[in-house]
C-alpha positions as CSV (number, residue, x, y, z in Angstrom):
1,X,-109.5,-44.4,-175.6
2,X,-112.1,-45.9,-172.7
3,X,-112.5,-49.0,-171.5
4,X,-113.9,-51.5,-174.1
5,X,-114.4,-54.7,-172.5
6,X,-114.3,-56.7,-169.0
7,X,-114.4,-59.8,-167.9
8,X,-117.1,-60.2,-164.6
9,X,-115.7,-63.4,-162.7
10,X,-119.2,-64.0,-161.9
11,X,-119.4,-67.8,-160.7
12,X,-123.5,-68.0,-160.2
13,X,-126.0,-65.9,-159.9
14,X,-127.8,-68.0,-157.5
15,X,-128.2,-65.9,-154.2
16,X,-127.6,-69.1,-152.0
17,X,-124.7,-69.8,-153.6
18,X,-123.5,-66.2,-153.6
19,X,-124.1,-65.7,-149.9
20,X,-122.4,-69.5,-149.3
21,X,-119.3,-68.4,-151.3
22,X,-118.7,-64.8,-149.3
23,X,-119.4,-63.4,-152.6
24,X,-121.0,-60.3,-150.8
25,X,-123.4,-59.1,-153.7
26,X,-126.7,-60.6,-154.9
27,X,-128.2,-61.5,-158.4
28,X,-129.8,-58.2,-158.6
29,X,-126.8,-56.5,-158.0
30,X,-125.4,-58.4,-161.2
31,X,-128.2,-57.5,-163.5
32,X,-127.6,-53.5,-162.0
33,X,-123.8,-53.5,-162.9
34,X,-124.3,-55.4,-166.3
35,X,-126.9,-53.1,-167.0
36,X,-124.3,-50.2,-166.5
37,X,-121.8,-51.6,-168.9
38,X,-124.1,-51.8,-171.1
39,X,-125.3,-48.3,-170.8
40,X,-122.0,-47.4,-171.0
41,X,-120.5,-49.4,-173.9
42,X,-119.0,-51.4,-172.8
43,X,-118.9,-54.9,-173.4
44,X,-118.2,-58.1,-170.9
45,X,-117.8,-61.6,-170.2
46,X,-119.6,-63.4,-167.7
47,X,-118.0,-66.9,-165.9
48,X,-120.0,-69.3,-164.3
49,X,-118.1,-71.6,-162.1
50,X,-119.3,-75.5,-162.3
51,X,-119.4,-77.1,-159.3
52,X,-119.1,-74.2,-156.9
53,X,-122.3,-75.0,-154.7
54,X,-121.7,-78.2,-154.6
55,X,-124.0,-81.4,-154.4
56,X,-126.2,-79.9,-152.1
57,X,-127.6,-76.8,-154.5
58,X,-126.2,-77.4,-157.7
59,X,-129.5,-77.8,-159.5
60,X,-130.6,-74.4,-158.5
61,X,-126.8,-73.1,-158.6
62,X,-127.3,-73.8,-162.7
63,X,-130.5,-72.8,-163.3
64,X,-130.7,-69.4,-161.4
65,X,-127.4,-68.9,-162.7
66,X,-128.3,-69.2,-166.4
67,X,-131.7,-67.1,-165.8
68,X,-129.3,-64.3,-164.7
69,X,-127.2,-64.6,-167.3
70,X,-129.9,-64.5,-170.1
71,X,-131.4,-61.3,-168.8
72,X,-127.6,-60.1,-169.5
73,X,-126.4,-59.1,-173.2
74,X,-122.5,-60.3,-172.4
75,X,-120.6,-61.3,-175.8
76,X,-119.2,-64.2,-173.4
77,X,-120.0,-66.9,-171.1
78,X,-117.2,-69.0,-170.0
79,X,-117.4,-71.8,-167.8
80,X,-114.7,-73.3,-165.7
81,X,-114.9,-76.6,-163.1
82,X,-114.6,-76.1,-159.9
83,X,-111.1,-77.4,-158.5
84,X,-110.3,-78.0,-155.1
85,X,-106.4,-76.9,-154.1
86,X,-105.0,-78.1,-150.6
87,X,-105.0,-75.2,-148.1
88,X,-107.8,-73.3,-149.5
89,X,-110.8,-73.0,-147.5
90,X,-113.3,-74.6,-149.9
91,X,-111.0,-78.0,-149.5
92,X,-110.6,-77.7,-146.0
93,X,-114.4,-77.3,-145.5
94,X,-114.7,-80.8,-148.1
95,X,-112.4,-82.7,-146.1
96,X,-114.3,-81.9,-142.3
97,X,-117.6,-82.8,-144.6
98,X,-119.2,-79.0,-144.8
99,X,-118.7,-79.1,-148.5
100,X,-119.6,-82.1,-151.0
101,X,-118.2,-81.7,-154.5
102,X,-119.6,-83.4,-157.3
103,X,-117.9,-86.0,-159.0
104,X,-117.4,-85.8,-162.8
105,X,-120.3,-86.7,-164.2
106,X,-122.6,-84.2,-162.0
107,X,-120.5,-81.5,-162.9
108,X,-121.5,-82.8,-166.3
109,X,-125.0,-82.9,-165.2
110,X,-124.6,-79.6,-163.8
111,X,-123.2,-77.4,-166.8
112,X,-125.7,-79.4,-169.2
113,X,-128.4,-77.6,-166.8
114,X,-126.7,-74.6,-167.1
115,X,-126.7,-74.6,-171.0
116,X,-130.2,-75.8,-171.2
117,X,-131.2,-72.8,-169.3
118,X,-129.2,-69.8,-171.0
119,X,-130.6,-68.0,-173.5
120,X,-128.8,-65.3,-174.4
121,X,-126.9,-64.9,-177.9
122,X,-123.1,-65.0,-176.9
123,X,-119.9,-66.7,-177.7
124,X,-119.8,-69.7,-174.9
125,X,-116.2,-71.1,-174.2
126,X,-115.7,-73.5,-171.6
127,X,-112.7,-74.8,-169.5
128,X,-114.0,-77.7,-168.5
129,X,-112.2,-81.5,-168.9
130,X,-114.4,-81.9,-172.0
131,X,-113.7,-78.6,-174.0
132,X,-112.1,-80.1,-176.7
133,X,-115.7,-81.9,-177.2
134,X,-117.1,-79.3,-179.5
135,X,-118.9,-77.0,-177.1
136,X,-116.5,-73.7,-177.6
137,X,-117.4,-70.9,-180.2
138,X,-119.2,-68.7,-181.5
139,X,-123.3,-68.4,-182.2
140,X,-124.4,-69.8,-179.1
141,X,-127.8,-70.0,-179.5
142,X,-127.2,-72.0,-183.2
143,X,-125.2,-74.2,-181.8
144,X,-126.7,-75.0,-178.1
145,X,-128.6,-78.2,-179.4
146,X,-125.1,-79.6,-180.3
147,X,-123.6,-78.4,-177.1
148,X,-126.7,-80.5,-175.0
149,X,-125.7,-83.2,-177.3
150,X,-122.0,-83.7,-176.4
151,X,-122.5,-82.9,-173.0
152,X,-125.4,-85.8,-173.2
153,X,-122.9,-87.5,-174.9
154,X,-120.2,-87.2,-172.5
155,X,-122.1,-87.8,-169.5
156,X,-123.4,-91.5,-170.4
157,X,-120.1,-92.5,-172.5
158,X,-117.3,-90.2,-171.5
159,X,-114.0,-91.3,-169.5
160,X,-114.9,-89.7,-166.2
161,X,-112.1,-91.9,-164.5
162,X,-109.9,-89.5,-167.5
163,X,-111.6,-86.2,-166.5
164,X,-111.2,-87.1,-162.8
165,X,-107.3,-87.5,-163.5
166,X,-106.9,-84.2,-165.2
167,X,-108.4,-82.1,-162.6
168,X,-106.9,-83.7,-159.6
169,X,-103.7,-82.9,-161.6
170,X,-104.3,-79.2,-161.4
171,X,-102.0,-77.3,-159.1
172,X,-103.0,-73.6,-160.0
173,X,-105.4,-72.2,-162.2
C-alpha cells in the first residue's frame, strides 16, 4: 500500500516571509509540490503558522498565504500561533528588537485575514487560544462566515489578557 496522505508544515506562502524564516523554497515551489501530490494521489494538509512574520508583514504574510493555499486542493488547513520558546532564535532576535511579535488580538487580526482570504473547500482546524470558539471542522467554505464571526467576535470581546496567559504558558509544542 502507498503513501496516502501528508501533512506539509507549510507556515506561509508569502515569499518575504519564507526567505525571513530560512524556509529555503518559494510559493511557487509550494503550488509545484502540491501539484505533484495531487497528481499522484495523494492527499495533504497544509499549516499556516499565525504570527510568524511578525508585526512588520503580517498583513501580506495572511493574505499571500491564503492565495496560495486556495490554488491548492489540501483536505486540511490547520493553523497554529506562533510561540516564542527561550533559546530559540526567533526569541533571541525579539528580545535584541529584530523581530516584533504581535500581541493577541493581531494575531486575531491576522488569522481573521487569513480566513477571509482562503477559498478552497477543506476541513480548517486551528490551534489557536480560541479553538474551542467554533472555528474547527469540517465544510470550510459553509461555515467560513461563522468562522469570520467568532474570530470578529473574539477580537473586540475576547479575554486577550486569558489567551496571552495560555501561550506564555507553553513550554514545547
Amino acid at each position: 500500500m502507498g503513501l496516502r496522505e501528508i501533512s506539509h508544515g507549510i507556515e506561509s506562502s508569502d515569499d518575504w516571509t519564507l526567505e525571513r524564516i530560512n524556509k529555503d523554497y518559494t510559493s511557487a515551489d509550494i503550488l509545484e509540490q502540491c501539484r505533484k501530490l495531487e497528481e499522484a494521489g495523494i492527499d495533504y494538509w497544509m499549516t499556516f503558522l499565525n504570527g510568524v512574520a511578525g508585526r512588520e508583514h503580517s498583513h501580506d504574510h495572511a493574505v499571500n498565504s491564503a492565495k496560495i493555499f486556495s490554488q491548492c486542493k489540501p483536505m486540511i488547513v490547520g493553523t497554529g500561533g506562533l510561540t516564542l520558546f527561550p533559546g530559540t532564535p526567533l526569541m533571541e532576535e525579539a528580545q535584541r528588537g529584530e523581530f516584533d511579535p504581535l500581541s493577541e488580538k493581531e494575531m486575531l487580526i491576522e488569522l481573521k485575514t487569513f480566513v477571509e482570504n482562503l477559498t478552497c473547500d477543506c476541513s480548517f482546524i486551528t490551534h489557536h487560544t480560541v479553538s474551542g470558539k467554533n472555528l474547527t471542522g469540517p465544510d470550510f467554505l459553509k461555515r467560513k462566515d461563522s468562522i469570520i464571526s467568532a474570530l470578529e467576535h473574539e477580537i473586540k470581546h475576547g479575554d486577550l489578557d486569558a489567551m496571552a496567559a495560555i501561550r506564555n504558558r507553553k513550554r514545547t509544542l
